[in-house]
C-alpha positions in Angstrom: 12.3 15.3 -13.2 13.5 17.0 -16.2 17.2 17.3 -17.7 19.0 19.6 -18.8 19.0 20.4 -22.5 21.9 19.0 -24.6 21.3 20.6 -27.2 24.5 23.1 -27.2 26.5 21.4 -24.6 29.0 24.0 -22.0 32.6 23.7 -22.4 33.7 21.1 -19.9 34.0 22.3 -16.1 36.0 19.6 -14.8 38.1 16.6 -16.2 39.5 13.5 -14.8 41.9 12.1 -17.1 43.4 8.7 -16.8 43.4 8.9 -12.5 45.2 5.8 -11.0 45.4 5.5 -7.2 47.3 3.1 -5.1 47.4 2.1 -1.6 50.0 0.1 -0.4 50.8 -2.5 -3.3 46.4 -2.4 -3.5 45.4 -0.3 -7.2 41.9 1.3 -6.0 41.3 3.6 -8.6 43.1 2.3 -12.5 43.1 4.6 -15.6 39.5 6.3 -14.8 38.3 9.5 -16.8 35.8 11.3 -16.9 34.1 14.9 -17.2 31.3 17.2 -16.3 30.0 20.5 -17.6 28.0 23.6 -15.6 24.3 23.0 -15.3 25.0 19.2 -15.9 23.9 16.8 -13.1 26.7 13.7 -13.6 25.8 10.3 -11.6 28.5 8.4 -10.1 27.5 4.4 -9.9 29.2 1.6 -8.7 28.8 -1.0 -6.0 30.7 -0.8 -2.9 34.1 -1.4 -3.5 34.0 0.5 -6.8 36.1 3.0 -6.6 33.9 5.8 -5.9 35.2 7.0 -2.5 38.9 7.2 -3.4 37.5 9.6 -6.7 35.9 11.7 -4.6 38.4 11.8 -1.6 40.8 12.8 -4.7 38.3 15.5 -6.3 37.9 17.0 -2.7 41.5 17.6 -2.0 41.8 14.6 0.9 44.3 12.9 -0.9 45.9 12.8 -4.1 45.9 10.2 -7.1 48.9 8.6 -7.8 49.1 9.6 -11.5 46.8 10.7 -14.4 45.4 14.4 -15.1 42.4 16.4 -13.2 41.7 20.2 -14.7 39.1 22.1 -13.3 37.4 25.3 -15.8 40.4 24.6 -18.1 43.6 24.4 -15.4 45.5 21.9 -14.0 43.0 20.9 -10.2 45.6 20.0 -7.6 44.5 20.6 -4.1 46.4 19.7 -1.2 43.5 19.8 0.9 39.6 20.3 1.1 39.8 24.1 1.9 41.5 24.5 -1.3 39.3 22.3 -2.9 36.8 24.7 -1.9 38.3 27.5 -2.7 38.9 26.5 -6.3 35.2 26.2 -6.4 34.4 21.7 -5.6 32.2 20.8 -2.5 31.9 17.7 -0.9 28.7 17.0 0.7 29.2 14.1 2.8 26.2 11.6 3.4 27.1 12.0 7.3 26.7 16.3 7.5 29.4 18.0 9.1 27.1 20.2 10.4 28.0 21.9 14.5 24.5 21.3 15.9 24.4 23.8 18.7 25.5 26.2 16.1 22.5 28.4 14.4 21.6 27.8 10.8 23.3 31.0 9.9 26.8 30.1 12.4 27.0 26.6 10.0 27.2 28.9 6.5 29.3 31.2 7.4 31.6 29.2 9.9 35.7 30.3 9.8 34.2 33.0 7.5 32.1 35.4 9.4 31.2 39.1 7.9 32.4 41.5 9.9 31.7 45.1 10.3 33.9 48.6 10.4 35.5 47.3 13.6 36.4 43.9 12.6 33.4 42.7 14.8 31.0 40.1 13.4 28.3 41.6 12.0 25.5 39.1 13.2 22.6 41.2 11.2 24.8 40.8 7.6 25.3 37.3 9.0 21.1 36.9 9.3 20.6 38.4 5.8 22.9 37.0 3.7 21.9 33.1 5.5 18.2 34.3 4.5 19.3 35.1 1.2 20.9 32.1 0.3 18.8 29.8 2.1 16.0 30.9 0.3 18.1 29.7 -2.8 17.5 26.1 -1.7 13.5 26.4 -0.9 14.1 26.8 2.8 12.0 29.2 4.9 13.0 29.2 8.6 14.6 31.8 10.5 18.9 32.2 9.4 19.3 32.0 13.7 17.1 28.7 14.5 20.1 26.0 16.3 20.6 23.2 13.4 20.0 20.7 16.1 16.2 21.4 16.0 15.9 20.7 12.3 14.6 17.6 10.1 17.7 15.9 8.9 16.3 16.9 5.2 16.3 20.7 6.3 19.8 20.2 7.6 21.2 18.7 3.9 19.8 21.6 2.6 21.9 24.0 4.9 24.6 22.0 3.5 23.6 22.8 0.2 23.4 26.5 0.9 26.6 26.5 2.9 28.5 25.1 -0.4 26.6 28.1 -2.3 27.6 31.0 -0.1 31.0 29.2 -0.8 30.2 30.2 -4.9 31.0 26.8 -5.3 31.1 26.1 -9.3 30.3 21.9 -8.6 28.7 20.4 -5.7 29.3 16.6 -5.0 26.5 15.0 -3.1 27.8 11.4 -1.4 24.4 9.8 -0.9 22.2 13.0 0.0 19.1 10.7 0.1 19.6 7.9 2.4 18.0 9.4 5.3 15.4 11.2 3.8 11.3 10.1 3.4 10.3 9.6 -0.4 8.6 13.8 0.4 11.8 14.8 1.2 13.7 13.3 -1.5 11.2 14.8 -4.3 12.1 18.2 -2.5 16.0 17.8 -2.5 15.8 16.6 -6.2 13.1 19.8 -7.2 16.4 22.0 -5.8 18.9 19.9 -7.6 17.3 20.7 -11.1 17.0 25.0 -9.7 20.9 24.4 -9.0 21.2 22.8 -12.8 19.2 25.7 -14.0 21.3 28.1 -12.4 24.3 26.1 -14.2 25.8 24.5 -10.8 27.6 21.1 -11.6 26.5 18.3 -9.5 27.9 15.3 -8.8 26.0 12.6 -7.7 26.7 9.8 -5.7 24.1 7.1 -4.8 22.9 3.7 -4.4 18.9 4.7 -5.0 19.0 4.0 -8.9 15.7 5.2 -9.6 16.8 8.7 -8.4 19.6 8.8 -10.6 17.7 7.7 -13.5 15.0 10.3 -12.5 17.5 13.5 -12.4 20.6 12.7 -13.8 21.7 13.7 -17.7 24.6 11.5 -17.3 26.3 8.8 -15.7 29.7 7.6 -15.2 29.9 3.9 -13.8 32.9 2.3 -11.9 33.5 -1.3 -11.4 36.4 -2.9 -9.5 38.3 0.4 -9.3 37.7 0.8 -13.3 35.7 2.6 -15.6 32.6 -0.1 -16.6 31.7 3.0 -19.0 29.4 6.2 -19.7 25.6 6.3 -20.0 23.8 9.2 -21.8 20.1 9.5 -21.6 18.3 8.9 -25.1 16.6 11.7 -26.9 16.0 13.4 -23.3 14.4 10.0 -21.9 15.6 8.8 -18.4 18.2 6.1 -18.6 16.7 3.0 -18.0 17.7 0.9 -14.6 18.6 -2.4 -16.9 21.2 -0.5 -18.5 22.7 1.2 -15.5 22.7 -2.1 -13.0 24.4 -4.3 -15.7 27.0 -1.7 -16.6 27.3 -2.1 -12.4 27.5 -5.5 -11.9 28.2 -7.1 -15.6 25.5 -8.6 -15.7 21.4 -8.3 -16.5 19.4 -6.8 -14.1 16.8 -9.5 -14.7 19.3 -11.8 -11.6 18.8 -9.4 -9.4 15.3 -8.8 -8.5 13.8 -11.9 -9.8 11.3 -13.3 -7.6 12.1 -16.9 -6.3 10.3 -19.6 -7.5 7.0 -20.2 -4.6 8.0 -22.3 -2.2 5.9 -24.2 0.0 5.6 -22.9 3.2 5.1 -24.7 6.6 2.1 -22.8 7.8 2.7 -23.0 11.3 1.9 -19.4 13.0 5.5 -19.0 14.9 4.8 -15.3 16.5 1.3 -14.2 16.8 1.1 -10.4 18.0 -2.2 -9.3 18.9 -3.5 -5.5 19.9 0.1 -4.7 20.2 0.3 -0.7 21.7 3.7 0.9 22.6 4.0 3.8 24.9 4.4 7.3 24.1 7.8 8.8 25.4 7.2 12.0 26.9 10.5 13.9 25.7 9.5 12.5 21.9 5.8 13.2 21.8 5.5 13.2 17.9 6.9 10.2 18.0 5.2 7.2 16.2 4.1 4.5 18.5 1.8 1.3 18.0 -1.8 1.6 17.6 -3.6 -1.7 18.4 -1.2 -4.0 15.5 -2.0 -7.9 14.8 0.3 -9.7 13.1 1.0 -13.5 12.4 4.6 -14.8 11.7 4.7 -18.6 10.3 7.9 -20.9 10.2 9.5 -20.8 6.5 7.7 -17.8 5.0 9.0 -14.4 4.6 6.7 -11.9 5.5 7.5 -8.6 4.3 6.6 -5.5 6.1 6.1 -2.2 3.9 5.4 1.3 4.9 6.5 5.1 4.5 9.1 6.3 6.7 7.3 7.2 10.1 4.9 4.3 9.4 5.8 2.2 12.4 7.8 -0.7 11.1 10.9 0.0 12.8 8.8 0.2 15.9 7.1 -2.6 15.5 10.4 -4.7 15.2 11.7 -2.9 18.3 8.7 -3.9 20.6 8.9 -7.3 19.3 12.4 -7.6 20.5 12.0 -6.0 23.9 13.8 -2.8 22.6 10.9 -0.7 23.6 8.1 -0.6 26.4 4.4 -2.5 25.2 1.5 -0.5 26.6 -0.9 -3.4 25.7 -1.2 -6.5 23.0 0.1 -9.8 23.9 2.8 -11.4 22.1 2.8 -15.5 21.5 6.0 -17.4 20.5 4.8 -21.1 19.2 1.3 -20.3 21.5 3.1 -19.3 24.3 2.5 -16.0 26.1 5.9 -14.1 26.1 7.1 -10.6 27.4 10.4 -9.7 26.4 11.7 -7.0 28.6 14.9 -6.4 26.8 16.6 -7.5 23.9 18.3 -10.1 26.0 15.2 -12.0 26.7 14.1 -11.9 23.0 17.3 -13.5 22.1 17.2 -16.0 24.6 13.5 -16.4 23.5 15.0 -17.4 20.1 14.1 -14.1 18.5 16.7 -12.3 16.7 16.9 -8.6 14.7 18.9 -6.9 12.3 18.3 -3.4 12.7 18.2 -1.1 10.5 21.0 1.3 11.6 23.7 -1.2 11.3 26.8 1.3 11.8 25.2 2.7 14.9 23.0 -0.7 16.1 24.4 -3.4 14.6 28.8 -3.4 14.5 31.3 -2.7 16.9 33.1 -0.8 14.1 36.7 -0.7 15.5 36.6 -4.7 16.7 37.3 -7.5 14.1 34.9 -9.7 12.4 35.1 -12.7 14.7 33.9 -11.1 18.1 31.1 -8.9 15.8 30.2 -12.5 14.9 29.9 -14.1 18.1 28.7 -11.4 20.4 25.2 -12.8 20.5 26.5 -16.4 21.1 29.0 -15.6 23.6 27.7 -18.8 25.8 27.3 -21.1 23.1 31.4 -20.5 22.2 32.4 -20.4 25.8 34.6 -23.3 27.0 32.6 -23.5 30.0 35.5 -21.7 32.4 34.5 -18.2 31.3 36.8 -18.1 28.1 36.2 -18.2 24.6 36.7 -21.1 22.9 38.2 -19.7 20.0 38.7 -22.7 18.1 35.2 -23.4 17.7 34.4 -19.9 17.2 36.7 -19.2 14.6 35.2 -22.9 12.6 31.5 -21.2 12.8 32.4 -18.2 11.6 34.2 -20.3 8.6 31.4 -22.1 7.5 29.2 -19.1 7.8 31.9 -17.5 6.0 31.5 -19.9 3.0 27.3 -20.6 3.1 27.6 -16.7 2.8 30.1 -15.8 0.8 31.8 -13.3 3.2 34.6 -11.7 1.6 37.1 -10.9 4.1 40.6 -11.1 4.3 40.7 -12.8 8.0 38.6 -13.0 11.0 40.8 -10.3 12.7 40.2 -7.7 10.3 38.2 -4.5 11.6 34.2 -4.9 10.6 34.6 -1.2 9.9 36.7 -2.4 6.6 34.3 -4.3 4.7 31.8 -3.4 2.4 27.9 -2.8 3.5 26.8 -6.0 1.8 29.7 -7.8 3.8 28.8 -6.2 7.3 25.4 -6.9 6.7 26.6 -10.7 5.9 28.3 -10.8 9.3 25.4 -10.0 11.5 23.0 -12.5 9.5 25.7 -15.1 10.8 25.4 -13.4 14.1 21.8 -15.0 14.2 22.3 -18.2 12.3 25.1 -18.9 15.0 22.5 -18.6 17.4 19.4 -21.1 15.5 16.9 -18.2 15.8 12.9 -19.3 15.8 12.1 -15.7 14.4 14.3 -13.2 12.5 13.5 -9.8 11.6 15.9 -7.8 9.4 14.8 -3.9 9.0 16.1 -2.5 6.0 18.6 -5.6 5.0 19.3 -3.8 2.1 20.3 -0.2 3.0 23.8 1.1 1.7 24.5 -2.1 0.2 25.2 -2.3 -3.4 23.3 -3.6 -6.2 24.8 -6.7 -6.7 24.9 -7.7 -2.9 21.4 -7.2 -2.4 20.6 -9.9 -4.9 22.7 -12.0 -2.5 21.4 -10.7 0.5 18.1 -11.9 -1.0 18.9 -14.9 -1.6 20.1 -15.9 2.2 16.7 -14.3 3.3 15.2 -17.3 1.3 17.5 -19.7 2.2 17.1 -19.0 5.5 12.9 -19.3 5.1 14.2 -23.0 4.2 15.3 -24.0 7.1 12.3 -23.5 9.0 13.0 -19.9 10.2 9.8 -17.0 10.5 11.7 -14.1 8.6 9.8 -10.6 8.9 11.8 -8.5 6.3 11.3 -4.3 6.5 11.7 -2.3 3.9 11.5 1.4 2.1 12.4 -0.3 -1.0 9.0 -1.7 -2.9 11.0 -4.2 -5.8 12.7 -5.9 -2.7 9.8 -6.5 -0.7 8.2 -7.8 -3.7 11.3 -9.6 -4.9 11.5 -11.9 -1.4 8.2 -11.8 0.3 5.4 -14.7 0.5 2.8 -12.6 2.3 3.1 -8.9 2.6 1.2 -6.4 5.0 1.6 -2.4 5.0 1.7 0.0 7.8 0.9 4.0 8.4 0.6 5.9 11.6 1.7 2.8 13.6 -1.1 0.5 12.1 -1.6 -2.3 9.8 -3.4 -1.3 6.8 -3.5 -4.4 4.7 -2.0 -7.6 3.6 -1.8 -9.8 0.7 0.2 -12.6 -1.1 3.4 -11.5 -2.4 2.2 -13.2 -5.7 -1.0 -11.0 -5.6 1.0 -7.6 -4.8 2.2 -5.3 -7.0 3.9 -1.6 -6.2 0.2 0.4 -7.2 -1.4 -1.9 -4.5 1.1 -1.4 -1.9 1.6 2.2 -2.5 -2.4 2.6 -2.4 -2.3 0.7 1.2 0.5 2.6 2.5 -1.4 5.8 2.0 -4.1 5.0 3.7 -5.9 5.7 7.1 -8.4 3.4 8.5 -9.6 6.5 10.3 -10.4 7.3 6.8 -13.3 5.1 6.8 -11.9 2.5 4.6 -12.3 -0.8 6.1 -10.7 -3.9 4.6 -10.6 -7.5 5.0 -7.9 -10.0 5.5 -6.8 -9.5 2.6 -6.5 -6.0 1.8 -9.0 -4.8 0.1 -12.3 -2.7 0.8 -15.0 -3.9 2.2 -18.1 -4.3 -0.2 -20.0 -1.7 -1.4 -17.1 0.3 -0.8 -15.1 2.3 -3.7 -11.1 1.3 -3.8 
């Protein structure tokens, strides 16, 4: 992706001079500067906790800092709310879109702001026009009066993106635009960030995927602890490099953090043995992906890890192992005997637990503390046998989970919703250990959790493979299944399309096994690769 040139640099846009927030005795945001120009794509890093959030609540007028300076094109920026922010020319794109779904396309660009005609009615046919106009701007071609809720969630960030240019708007802040998006659709959305640069839009943006911000960013600003950890400019036009960005992050070299364990030996015992597994179709989702005829093995101690493009079937896969979704056909073994987990609650009782991927919407009960998000799945095991809780015991699990873990919380009352990513997703792995699972899967263990708590995420996965558990890891990201995995396997269109050592993998492998159809006429063996006589 290329950058801008720096050659003859624009007068600075905006400028954050010296912000300090506080909150209640707690500093968020200390002494943090920084600038951008038009035509400049500026990347905001940090891990979770950083500081990020409360810079960009300040820059789009939700709140504002306790002290230091903010000009915007040359003028003191002070907006006392986001419609001014707006109206001064900032945009916040918000990683969940605020988007009305029953609302058409062109409703959700020009919403509180309709053109009207001679009479002061709205003029629906200017309405159509000028929504074709601009969201041709950002390479999408569907009709201005299609209802958002029938769009792709990609199509719907870039009707965001156009909404914020029929706004004029000068800089654009984009708060994780990728997360949801297949690797296609995040190629698209970074093609149209570059047009906006050419068009000499300021973008701000905000993201754990470092290898997108290396890819399209000019520039990066990095906050640690509420603090500036300091600027990074790419090098005679060359990408910067992820070392330097994760240990500006985290203080330290990126070398700890995906570092593969050393080999451990594992037990070898098949745990969960799925054979000719089919899901059925739903009939209101009939694009949906659904299982075509997968076997799989699981052994005690190992970490298999399961990779695959969005809309490959691993999610699914996970869900019909745990009951979440109706098997058409297949059998499913749990140490050689038969099972047939209806529900989830039979595949926990089974000994089977799941971290799924979705962990605001599938995994928390945001508004409850940390102790009964803990226990939920135990709720027998820390009953005093009358129907009650026994909260003492509860509360001296969750303690020494809190510690093996390294859980920062401040107590176990504290709302879930509170804590970092890496620390929710810390919480639910204790969910599981509370309960002694025989199989664990975790889908996406990683997701919207910051650089330096995946490396400890990681490291429970293996510690966990250590005491005897069958850990199936899923994930988009190909350094983390390679970081944690003892045996890998890939997936596309609901099917296994290889599987090899995680010693033997490497991402060119995994990417050429993800890509491919058996339909295709490649078959492979056990371990991946074609059959003789046949070209790779």
């Amino acid at each position: 992706m290329p950058a801008a040139e720096t050659a003859s640099p624009s007068p600075v846009l905006l400028a954050v001079e010296g912000v300090t927030k506080h909150f209640a005795g707690v500093t968020a945001l200390s002494d943090v500067s920084l600038d951008i120009r038009p035509g400049e794509i500026l990347g905001l890093l940090g891990e979770n906790g950083a500081g990020k959030s409360t810079l960009l609540k300040i820059l789009s007028g939700v709140m504002p800092p306790s002290s230091g300076r903010i000009t915007f094109d040359g003028a003191d920026y002070a907006p006392s709310s986001p419609q001014d922010a707006k109206r001064l020319g900032i945009v916040t794109i918000y990683q969940e879109l605020s988007l009305i779904p029953t609302l058409t396309v062109a409703e959700n660009i020009f919403i509180g702001r309709a053109p009207t005609g001679p009479l002061g009615l709205v003029s629906w046919r200017k309405m159509e026009d000028d929504s074709r106009a601009i969201i041709a701007r950002v390479g999408l071609s569907i009709d201005p009066m299609t209802p958002v809720s029938a769009l792709s969630v990609a199509e719907q960030q870039l009707v965001e993106i156009a909404r914020a240019l029929s706004l004029k708007s000068r800089l654009i802040i984009m708060d994780e635009p990728t997360s949801a998006l297949t690797e296609t659709e995040v190629q698209r959305l970074l093609s149209i960030m570059d047009r906006l640069r050419q068009d000499k839009v300021a973008i701000m943006f905000v993201t754990h995927r470092l290898e997108e911000a290396s890819a399209i960013c000019d520039r990066m600003t990095v906050l640690r602890d509420g603090r500036l950890a300091g600027h990074l400019d790419r090098d005679k036009g060359r990408p910067i490099q992820l070392p330097r960005i994760i240990e500006k992050m985290v203080g330290r070299a990126a070398s700890e953090l995906y570092a593969r364990p050393a080999q451990r030996a594992v037990a070898g015992d098949v745990i969960l043995s799925v054979r000719g597994l089919r899901t059925v179709r739903d009939p209101e989702a009939p694009h949906a992906i659904v299982l075509d005829g997968v076997d799989i093995d699981l052994r005690a101690g190992e970490i298999l890890g399961v990779a695959g493009l969005v809309g490959s079937g691993r999610t699914e896969l996970a869900r019909a192992i745990f009951g979440a979704d109706r098997i058409a056909a297949g059998t499913i073994t749990l140490e050689g005997r038969s099972i047939a987990p209806a529900s989830p609650a039979d595949a926990i009782a089974l000994g089977i637990g799941l971290v799924p991927e979705d962990r605001k919407h599938q995994a928390i009960f945001a508004a409850l503390g940390i102790l009964p998000n803990f226990s939920v799945a135990s709720l027998a095991t820390f009953s005093n046998g009358f129907g009650f809780m026994a909260e003492g015991r509860e509360r001296d699990a969750l303690s020494g989970f809190r510690k093996m873990l390294s859980i920062r919380m401040a107590s176990p009352e504290q709302a879930i919703e509170g804590l970092s990513g890496g620390n929710q997703q810390k919480v639910i792995l204790a969910r599981w250990l509370a309960r002694d699972p025989k199989v664990l899967i975790v889908d996406e263990p990683t997701r919207g959790v910051d650089v330096g708590a995946k490396a400890e995420v990681h490291q429970i996965l293996v510690q966990l493979a250590a005491r005897g558990i069958a850990v199936m890891m899923i994930s988009s990201e190909l350094p983390e299944v390679l970081a944690v995995s003892d045996r890998i396997v890939t997936m596309r269109r609901g099917r296994i399309t290889g599987e090899m050592p995680g010693v033997e993998a490497n991402e060119e492998k995994l990417m050429e096994l993800m890509a491919l159809d058996r339909q295709d006429g490649l078959s492979q063996d056990a371990q991946g690769q074609p059959a003789e006589g046949q070209a790779r």
